[in-house]
ZAROVEX-372851 format. One line per field, with one value per atom (N, C-alpha, C): residue number from 1; residue in three letters; x, y, z. Coordinates in Angstrom, 2 decimals. Each point is the difference from the previous one (the first is absolute). Example, Ala and Ser with C-alpha at 12.3 -4.5 7.8 and 13.67 -1.06 7.14 Angstrom:
<sites>
vomar = 1 / 1 / 1 / 2 / 2 / 2
kero = ala / ala / ala / ser / ser / ser
u = 13.19 / -0.89 / 0.90 / -0.35 / 0.82 / -0.77
v = -5.69 / 1.19 / 1.20 / 1.05 / 1.19 / 1.09
w = 7.80 / 0.00 / 0.00 / -0.72 / 0.06 / 0.73
</sites>
This chain:
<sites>
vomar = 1 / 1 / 1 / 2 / 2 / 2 / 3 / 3 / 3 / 4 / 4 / 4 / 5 / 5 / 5 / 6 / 6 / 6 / 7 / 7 / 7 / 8 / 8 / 8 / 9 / 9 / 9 / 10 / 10 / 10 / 11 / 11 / 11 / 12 / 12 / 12 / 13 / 13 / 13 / 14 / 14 / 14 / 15 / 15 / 15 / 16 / 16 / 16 / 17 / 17 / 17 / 18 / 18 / 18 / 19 / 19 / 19 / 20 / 20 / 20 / 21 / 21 / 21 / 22 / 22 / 22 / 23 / 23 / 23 / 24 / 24 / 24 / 25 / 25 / 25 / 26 / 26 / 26 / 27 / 27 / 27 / 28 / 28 / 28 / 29 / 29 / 29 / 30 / 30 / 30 / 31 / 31 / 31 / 32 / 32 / 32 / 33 / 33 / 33 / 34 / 34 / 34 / 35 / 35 / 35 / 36 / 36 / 36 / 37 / 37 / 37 / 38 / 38 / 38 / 39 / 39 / 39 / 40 / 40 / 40 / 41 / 41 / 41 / 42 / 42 / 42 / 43 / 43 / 43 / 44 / 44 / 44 / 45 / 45 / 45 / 46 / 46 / 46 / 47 / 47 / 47 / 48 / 48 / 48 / 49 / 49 / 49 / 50 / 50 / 50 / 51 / 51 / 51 / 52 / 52 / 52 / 53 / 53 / 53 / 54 / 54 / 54 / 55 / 55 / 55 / 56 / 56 / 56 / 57 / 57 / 57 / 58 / 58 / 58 / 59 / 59 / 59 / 60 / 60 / 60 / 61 / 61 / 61 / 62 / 62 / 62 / 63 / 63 / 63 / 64 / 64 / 64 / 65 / 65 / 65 / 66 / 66 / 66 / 67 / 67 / 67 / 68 / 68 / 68 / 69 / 69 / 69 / 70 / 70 / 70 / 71 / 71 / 71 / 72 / 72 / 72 / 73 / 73 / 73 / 74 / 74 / 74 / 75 / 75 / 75 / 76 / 76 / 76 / 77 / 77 / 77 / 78 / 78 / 78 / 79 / 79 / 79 / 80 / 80 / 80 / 81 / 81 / 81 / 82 / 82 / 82 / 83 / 83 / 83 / 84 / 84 / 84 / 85 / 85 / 85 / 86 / 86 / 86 / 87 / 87 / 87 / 88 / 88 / 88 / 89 / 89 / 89 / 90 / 90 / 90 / 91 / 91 / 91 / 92 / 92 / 92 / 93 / 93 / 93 / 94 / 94 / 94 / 95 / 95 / 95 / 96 / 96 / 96 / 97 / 97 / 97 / 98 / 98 / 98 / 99 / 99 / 99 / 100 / 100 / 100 / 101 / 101 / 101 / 102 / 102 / 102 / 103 / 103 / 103 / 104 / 104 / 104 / 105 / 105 / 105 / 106 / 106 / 106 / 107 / 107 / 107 / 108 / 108 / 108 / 109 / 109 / 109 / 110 / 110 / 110 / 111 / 111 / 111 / 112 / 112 / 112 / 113 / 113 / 113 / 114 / 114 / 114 / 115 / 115 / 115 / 116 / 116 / 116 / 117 / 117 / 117 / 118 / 118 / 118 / 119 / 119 / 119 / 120 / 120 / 120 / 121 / 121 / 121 / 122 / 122 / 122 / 123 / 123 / 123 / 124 / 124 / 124 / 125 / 125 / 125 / 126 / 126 / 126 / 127 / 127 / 127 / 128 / 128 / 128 / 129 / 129 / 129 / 130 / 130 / 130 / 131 / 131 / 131 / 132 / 132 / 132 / 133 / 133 / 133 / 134 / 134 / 134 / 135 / 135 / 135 / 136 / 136 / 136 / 137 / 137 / 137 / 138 / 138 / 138 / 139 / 139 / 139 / 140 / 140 / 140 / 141 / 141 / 141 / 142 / 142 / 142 / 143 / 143 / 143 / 144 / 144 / 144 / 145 / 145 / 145 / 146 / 146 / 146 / 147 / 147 / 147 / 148 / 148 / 148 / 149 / 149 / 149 / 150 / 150 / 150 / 151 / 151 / 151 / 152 / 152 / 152 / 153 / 153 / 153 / 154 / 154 / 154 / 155 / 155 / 155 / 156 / 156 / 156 / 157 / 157 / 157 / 158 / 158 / 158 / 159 / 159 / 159 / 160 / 160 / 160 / 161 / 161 / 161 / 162 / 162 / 162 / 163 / 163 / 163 / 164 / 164 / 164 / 165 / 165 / 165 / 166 / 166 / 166 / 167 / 167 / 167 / 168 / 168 / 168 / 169 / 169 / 169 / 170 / 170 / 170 / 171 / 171 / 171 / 172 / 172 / 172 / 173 / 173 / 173 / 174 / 174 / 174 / 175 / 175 / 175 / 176 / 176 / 176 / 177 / 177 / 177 / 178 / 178 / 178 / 179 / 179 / 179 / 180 / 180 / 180 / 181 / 181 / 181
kero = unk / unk / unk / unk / unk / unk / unk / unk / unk / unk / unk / unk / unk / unk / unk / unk / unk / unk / unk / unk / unk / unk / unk / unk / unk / unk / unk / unk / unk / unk / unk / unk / unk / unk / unk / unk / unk / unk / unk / unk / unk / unk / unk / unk / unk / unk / unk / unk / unk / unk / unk / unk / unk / unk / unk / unk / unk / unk / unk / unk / unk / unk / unk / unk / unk / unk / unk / unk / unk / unk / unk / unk / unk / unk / unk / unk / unk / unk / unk / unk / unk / unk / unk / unk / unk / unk / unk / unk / unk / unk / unk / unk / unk / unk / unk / unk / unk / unk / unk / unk / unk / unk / unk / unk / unk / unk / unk / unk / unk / unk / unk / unk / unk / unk / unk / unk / unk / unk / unk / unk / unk / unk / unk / unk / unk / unk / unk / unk / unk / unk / unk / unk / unk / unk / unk / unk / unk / unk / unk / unk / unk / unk / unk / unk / unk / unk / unk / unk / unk / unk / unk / unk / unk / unk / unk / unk / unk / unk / unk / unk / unk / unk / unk / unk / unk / unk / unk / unk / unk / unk / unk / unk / unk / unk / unk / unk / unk / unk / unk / unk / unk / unk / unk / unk / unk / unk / unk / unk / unk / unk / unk / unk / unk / unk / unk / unk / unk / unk / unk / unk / unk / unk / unk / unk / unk / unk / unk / unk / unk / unk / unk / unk / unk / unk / unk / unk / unk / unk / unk / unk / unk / unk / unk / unk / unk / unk / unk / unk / unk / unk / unk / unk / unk / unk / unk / unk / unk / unk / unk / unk / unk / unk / unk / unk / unk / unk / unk / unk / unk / unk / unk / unk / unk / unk / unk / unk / unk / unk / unk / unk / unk / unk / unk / unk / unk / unk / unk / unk / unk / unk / unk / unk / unk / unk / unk / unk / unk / unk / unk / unk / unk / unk / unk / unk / unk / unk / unk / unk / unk / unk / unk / unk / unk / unk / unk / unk / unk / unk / unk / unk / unk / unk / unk / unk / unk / unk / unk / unk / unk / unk / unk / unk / unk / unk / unk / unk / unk / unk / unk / unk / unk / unk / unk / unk / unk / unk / unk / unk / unk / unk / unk / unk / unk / unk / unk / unk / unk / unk / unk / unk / unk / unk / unk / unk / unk / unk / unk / unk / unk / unk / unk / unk / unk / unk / unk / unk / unk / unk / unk / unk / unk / unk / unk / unk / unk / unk / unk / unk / unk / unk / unk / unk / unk / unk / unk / unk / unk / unk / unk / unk / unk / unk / unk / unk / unk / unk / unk / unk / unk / unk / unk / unk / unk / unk / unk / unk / unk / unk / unk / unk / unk / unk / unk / unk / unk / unk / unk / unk / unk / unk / unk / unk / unk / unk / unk / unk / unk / unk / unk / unk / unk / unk / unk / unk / unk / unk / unk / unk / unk / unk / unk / unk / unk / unk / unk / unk / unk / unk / unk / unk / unk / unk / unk / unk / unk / unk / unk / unk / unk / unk / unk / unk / unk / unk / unk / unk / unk / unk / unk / unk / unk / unk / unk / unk / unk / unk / unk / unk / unk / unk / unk / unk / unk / unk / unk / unk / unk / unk / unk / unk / unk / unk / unk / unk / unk / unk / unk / unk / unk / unk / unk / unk / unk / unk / unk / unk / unk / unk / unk / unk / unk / unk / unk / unk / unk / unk / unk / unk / unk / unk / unk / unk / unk / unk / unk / unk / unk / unk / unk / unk / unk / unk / unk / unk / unk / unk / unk / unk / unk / unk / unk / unk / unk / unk / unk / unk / unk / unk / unk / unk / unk / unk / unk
u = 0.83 / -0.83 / 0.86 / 0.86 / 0.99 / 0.78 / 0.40 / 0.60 / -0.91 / -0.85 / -1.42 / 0.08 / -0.10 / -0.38 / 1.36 / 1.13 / 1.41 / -0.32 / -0.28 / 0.23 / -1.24 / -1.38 / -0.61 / 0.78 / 0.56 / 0.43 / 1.09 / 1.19 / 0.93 / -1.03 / -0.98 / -0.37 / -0.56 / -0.78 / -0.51 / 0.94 / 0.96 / 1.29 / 0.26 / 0.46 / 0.22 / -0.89 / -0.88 / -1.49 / -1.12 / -0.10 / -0.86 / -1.44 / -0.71 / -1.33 / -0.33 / -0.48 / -0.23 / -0.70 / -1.11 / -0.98 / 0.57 / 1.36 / 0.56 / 1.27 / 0.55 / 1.38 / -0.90 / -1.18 / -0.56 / -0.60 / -0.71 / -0.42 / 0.63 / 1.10 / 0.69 / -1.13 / -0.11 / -0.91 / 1.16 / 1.15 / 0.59 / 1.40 / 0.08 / 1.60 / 1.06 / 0.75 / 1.52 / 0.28 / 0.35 / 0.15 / 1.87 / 0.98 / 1.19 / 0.42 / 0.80 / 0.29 / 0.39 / 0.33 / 0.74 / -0.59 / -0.26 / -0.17 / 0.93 / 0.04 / 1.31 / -0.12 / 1.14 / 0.27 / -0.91 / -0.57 / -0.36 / 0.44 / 0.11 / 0.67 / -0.95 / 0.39 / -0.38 / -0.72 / -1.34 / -0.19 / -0.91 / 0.01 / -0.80 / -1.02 / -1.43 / -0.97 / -0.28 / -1.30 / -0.88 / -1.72 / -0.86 / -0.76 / -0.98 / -1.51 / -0.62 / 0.26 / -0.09 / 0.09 / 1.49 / 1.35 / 1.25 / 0.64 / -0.29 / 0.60 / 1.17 / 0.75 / 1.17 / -0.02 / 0.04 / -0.35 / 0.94 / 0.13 / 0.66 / -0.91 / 0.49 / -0.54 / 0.20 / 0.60 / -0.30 / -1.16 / -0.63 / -1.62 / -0.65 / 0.14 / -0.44 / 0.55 / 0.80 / 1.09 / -0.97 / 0.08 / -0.98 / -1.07 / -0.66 / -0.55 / 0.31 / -0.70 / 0.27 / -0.05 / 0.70 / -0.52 / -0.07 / -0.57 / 0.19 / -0.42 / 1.82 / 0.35 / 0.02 / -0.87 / -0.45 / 0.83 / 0.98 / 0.77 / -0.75 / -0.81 / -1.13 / 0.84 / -0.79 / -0.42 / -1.57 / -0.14 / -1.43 / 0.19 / 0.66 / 0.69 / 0.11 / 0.25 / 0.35 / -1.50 / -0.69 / -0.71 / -0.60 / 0.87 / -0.36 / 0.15 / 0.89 / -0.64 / -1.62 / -0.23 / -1.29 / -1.16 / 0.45 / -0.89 / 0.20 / 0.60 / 0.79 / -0.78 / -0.09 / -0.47 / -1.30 / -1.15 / -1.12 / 0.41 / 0.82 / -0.14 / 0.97 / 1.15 / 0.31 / -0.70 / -0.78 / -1.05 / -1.04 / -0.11 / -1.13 / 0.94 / 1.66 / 0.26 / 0.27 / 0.24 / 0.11 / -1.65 / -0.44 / -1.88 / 0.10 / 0.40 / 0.09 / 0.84 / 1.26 / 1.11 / 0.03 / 0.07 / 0.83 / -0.56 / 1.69 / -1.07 / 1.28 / -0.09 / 1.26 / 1.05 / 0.16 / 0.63 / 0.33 / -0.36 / 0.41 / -0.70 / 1.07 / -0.29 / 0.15 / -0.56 / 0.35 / 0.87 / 1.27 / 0.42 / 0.17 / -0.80 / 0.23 / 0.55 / 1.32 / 1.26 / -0.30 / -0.44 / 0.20 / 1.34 / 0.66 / 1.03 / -0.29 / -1.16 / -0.24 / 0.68 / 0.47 / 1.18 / -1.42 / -1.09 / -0.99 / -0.62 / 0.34 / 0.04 / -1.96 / -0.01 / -1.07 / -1.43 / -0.30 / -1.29 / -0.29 / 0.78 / -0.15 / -0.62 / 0.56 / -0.38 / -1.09 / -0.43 / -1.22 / -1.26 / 0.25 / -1.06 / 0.04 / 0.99 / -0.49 / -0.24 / 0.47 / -0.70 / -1.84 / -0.86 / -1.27 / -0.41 / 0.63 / -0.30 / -0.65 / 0.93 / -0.66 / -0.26 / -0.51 / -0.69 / 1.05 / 1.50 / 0.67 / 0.02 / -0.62 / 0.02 / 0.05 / 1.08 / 0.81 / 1.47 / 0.12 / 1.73 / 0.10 / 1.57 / 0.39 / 0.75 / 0.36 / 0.93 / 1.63 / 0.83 / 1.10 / 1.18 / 0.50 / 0.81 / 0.92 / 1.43 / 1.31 / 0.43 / -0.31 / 0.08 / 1.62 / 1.00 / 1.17 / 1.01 / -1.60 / 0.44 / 1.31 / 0.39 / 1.02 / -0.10 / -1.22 / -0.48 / 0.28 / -0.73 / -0.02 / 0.76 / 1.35 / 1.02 / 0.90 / 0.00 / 0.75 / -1.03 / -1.55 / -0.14 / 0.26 / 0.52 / 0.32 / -1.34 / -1.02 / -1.19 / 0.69 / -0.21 / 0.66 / -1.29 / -1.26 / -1.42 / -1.07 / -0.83 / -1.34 / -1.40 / -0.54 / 0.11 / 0.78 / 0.73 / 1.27 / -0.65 / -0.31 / -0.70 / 0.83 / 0.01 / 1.25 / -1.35 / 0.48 / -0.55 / 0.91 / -0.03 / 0.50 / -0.22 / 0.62 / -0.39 / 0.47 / -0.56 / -0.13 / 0.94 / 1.21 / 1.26 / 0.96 / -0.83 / 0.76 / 0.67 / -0.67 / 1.16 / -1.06 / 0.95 / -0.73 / -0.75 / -0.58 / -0.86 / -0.29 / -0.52 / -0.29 / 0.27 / -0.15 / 0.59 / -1.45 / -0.67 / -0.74 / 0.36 / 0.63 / 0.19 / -1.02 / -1.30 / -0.96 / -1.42 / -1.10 / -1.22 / -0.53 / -1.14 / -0.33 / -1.87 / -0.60 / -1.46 / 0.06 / 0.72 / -0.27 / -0.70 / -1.41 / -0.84 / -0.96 / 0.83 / -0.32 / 0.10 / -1.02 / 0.19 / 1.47 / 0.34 / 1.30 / 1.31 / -0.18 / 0.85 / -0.62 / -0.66 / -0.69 / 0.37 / -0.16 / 0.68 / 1.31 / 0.67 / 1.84 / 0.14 / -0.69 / 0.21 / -0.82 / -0.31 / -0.96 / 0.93 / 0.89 / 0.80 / 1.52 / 0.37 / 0.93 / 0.11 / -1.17 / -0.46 / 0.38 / -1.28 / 0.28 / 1.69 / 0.71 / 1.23 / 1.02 / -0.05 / 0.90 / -0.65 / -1.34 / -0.57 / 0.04 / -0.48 / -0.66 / -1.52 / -0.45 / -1.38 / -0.97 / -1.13 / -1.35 / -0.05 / -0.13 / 0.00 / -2.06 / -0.12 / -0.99 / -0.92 / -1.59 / -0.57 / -0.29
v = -1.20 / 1.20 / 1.25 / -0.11 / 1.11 / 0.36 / -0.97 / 0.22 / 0.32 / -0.37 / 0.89 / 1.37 / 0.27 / 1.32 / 1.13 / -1.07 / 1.10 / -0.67 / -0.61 / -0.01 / 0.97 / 0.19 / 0.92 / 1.34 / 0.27 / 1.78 / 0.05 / -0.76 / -0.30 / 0.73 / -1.04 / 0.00 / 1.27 / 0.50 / 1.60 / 0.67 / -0.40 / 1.78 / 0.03 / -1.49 / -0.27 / 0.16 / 0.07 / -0.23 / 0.80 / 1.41 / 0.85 / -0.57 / 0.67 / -0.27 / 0.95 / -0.16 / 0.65 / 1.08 / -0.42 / 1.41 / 1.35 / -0.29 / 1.02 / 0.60 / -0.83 / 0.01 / 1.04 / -0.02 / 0.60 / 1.53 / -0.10 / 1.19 / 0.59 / 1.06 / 1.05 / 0.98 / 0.89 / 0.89 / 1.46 / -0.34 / 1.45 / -0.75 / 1.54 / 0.03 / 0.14 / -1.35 / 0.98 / 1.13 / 1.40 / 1.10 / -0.27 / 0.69 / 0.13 / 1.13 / -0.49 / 1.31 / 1.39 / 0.00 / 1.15 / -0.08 / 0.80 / -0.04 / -0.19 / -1.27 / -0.51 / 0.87 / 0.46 / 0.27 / -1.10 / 0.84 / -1.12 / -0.03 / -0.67 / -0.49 / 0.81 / 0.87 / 0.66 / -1.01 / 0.03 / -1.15 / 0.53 / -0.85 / 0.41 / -1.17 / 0.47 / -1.37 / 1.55 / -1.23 / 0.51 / -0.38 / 1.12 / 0.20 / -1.17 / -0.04 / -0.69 / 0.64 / 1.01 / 0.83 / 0.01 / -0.52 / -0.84 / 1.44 / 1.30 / 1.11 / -0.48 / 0.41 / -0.24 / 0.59 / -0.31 / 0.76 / -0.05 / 0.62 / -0.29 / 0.75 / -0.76 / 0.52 / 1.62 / 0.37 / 1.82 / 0.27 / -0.65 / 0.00 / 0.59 / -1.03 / -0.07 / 0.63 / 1.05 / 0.67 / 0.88 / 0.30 / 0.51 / -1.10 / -0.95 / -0.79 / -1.21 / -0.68 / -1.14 / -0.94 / -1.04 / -1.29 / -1.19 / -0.64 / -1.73 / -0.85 / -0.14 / -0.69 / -1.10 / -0.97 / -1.31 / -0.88 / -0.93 / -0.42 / -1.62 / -0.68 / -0.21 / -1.24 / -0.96 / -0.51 / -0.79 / 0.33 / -0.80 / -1.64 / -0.71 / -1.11 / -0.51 / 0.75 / 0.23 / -0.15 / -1.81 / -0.02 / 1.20 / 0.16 / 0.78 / 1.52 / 0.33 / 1.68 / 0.04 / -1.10 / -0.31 / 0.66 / -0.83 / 0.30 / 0.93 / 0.62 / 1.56 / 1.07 / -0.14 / 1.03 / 1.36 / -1.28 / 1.30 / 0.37 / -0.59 / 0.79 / 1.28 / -0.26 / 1.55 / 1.11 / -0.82 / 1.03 / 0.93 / -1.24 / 0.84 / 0.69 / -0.07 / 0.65 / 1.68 / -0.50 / 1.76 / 0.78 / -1.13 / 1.02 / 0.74 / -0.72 / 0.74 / 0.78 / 0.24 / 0.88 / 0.50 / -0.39 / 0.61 / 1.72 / 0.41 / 1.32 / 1.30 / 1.06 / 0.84 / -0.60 / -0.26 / -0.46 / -1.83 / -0.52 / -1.61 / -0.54 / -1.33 / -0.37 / -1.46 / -0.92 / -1.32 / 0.45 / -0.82 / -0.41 / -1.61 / -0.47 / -1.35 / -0.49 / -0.34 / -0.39 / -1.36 / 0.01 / -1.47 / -0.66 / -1.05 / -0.44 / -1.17 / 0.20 / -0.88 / 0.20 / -0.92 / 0.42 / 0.10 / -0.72 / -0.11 / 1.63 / 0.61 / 2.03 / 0.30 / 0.95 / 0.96 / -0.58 / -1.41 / -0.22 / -1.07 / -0.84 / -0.99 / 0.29 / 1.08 / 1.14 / 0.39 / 0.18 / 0.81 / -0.97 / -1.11 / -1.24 / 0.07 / -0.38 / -0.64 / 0.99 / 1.41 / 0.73 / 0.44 / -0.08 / -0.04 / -1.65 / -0.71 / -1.44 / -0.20 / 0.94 / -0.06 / 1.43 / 0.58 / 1.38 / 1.15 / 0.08 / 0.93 / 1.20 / 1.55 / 1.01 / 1.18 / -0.06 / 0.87 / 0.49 / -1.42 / 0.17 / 0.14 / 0.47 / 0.32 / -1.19 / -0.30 / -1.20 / 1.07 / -0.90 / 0.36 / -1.42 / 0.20 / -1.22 / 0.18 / -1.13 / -0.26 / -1.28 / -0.14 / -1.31 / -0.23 / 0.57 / -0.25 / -0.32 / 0.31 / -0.27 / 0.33 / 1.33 / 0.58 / 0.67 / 0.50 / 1.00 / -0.30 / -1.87 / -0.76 / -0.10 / -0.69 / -0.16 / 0.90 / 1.44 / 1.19 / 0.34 / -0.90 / 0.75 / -1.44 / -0.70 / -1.34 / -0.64 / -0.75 / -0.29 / -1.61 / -0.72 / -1.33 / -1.27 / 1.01 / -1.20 / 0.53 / -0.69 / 0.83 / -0.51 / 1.07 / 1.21 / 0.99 / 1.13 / 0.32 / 1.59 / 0.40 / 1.63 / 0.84 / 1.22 / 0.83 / 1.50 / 0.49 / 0.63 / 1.39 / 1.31 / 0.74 / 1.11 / 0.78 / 1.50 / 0.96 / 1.27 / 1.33 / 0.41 / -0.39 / 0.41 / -1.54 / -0.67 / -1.23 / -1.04 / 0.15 / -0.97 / -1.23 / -1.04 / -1.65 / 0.39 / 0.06 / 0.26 / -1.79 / -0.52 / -1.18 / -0.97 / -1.63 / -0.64 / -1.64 / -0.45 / -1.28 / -1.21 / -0.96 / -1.03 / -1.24 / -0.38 / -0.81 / 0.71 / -0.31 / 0.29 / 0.93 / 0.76 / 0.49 / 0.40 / 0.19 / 1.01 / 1.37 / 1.25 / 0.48 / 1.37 / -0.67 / 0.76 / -0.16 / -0.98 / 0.07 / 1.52 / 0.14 / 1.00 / 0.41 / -1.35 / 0.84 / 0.34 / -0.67 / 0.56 / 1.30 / 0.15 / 1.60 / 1.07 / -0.28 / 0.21 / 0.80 / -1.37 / 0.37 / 1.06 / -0.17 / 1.16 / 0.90 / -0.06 / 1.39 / 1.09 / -0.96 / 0.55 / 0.31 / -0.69 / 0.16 / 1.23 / 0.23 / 1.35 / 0.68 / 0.35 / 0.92 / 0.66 / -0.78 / 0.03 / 0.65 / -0.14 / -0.07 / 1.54 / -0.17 / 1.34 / 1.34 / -0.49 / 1.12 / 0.23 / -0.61 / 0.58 / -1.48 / 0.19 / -0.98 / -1.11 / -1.05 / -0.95 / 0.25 / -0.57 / -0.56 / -0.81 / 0.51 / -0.98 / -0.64
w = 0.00 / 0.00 / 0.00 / 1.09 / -0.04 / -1.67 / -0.32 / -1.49 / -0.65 / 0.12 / -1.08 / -0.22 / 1.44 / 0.02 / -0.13 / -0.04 / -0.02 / -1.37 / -1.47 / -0.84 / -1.10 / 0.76 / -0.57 / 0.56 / 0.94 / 0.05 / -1.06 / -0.19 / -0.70 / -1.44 / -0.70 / -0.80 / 0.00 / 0.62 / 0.13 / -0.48 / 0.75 / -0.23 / -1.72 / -0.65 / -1.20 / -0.27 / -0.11 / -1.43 / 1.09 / -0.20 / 0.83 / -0.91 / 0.89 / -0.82 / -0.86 / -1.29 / -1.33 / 0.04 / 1.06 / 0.09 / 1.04 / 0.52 / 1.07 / -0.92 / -0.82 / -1.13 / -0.85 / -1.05 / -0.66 / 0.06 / 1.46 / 0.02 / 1.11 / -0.48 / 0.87 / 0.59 / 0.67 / 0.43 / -0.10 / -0.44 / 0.03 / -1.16 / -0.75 / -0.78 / 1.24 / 0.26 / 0.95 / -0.43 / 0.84 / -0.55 / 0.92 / -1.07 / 0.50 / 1.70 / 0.32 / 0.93 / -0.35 / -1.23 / -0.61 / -1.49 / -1.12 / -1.14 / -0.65 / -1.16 / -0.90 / -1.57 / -0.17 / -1.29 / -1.26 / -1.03 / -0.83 / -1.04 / -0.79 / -1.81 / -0.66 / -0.48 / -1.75 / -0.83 / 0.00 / -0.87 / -1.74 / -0.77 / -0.95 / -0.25 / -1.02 / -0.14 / -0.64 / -0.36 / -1.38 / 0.22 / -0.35 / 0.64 / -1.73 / 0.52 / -1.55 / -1.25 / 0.03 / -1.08 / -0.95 / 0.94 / -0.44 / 0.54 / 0.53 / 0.78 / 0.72 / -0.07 / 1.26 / 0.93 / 1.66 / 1.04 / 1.09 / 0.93 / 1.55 / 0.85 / 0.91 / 1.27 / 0.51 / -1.30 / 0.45 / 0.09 / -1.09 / 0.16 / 0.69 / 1.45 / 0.71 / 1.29 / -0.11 / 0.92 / 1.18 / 0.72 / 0.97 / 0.46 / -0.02 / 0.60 / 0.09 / 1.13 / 0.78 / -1.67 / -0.26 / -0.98 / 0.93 / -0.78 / 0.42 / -1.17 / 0.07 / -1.44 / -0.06 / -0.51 / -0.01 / -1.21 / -0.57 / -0.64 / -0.29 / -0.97 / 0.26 / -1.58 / -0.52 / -1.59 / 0.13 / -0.92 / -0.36 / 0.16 / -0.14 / 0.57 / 1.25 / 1.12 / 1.53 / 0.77 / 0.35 / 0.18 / 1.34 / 0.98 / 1.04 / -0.37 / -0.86 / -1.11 / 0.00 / -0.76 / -0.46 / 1.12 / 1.04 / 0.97 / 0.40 / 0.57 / 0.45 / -0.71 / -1.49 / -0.68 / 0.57 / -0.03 / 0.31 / 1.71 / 0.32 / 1.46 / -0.26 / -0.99 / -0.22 / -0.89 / -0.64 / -1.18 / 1.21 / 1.00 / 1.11 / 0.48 / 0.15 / 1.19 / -0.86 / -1.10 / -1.22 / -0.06 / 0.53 / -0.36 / 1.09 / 1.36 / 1.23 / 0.41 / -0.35 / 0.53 / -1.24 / -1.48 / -1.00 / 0.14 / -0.56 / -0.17 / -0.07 / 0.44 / 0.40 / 0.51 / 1.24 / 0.90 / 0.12 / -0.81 / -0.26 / -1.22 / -0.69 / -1.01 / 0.23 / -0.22 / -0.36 / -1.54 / -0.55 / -0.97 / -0.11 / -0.96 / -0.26 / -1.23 / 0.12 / -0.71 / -0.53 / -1.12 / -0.22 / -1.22 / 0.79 / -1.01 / -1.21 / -0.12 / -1.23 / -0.96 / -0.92 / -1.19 / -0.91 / -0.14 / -1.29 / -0.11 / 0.83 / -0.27 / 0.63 / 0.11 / 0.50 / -0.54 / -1.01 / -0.64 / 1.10 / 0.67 / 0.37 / 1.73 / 0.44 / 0.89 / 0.20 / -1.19 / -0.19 / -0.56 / 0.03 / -0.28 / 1.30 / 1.00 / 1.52 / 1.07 / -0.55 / 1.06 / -0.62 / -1.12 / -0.70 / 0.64 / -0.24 / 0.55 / 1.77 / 0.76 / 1.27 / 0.18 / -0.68 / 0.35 / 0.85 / -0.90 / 1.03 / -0.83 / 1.10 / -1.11 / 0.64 / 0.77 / 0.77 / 0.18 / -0.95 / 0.15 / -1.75 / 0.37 / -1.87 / 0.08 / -1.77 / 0.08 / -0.50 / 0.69 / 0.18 / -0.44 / -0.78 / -0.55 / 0.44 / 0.03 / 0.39 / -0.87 / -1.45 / -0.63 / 0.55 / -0.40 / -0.43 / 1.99 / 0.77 / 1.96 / 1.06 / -1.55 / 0.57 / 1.19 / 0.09 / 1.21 / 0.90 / -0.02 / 1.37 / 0.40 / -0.60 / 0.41 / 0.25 / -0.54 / 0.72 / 1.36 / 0.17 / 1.68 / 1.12 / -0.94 / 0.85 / 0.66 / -1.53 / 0.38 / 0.17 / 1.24 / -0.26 / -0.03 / 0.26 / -0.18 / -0.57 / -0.13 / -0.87 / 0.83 / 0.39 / -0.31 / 0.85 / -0.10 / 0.54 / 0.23 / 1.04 / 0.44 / 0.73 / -0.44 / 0.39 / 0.66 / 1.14 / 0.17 / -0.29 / -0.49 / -0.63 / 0.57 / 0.74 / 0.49 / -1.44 / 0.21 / -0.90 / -0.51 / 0.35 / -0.03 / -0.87 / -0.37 / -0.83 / 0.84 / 1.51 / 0.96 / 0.45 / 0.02 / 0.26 / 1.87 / 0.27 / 1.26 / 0.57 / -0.79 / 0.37 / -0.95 / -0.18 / -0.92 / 0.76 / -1.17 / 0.44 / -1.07 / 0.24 / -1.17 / 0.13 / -0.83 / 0.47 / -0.29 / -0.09 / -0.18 / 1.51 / -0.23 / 1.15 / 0.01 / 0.74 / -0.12 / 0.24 / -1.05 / -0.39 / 0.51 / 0.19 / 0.32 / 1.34 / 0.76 / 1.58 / 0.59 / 1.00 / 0.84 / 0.71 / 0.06 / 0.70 / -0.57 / -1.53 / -1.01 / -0.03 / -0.73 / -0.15 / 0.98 / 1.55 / 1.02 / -0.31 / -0.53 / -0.18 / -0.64 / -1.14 / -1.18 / 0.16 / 0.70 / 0.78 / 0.94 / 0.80 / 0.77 / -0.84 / -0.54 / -1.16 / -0.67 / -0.71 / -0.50 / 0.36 / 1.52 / 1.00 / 0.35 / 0.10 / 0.55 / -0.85 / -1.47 / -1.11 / -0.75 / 0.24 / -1.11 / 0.78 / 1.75 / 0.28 / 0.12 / -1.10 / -0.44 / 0.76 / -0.21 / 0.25 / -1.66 / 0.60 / -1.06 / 0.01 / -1.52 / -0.23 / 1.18 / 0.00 / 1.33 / -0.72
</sites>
């Protein structure tokens, strides 16, 4: 009996359970803000872009493929989380590294009804790998100023209250100003 039960904790530590591994309730945010990589991607339209873009507000840059069964799922919770925060002061960007380019994108975000977010390509995944994405889906949280704030490697919900929370307070902190209610 005793070995049982020292061989299920054993087993716990190795092999957590899926439903606690899956859904984070917060991005780790760093102690300090990290320098970030210069990156380039290309928006549907085949535009070339960076994150100057988006210079003055919060992002949360999602590094994503149509492939990446847990992307998949991830999706509408960030499409909800851009209906709810997007706006002045924060953006979802969703990066996808599909090499088959911006059509294949745009079948699966019409496919599950996503129509909040823009598509944003990285065929050639140089991006990723200059922000050191090492899993998919790979979320970078981004303050106003181009610096890594937080970093999530793995699927998440998005659009829980107490994410919303984060980036509520995030905002707050980085802008100054009142985020979106």
């Amino acid at each position: 009996m005793k070995v049982a039960i020292a061989l299920g904790f054993v087993l716990g530590l190795i092999f957590p359970s899926v439903t606690a591994a899956s859904e984070p309730t917060a991005v780790p945010l760093h102690d300090t803000p990290r320098p970030l990589s210069q990156i380039s991607f290309t928006n549907e339209r085949g535009d070339m872009l960076t994150l100057d873009r988006w210079r003055g507000k919060i992002v949360l840059l999602n590094v994503w493929a149509t492939w990446c069964g847990p992307c998949r799922e991830e999706m509408p919770t960030l499409d909800r989380l851009q209906e709810t925060l997007g706006g002045e002061h924060f953006d979802v960007v969703a990066l996808s590294i599909d090499r088959a380019g911006a059509g294949v994108v745009r079948r699966f975000f019409d496919e599950i009804g996503i129509t909040h977010l823009d598509i944003f390509i990285d065929e050639t995944m140089k991006a990723s790998r200059d922000l050191k994405i090492l899993g998919l889906p790979g979320t970078l949280l981004i303050g106003p100023n181009r610096q890594e704030l937080g970093r999530l490697i793995g699927p998440a919900e998005w659009d829980t209250p107490a994410m919303i929370a984060l980036f509520k307070a995030v905002i707050a902190k980085y802008t100054e100003k009142e985020p979106n209610q």
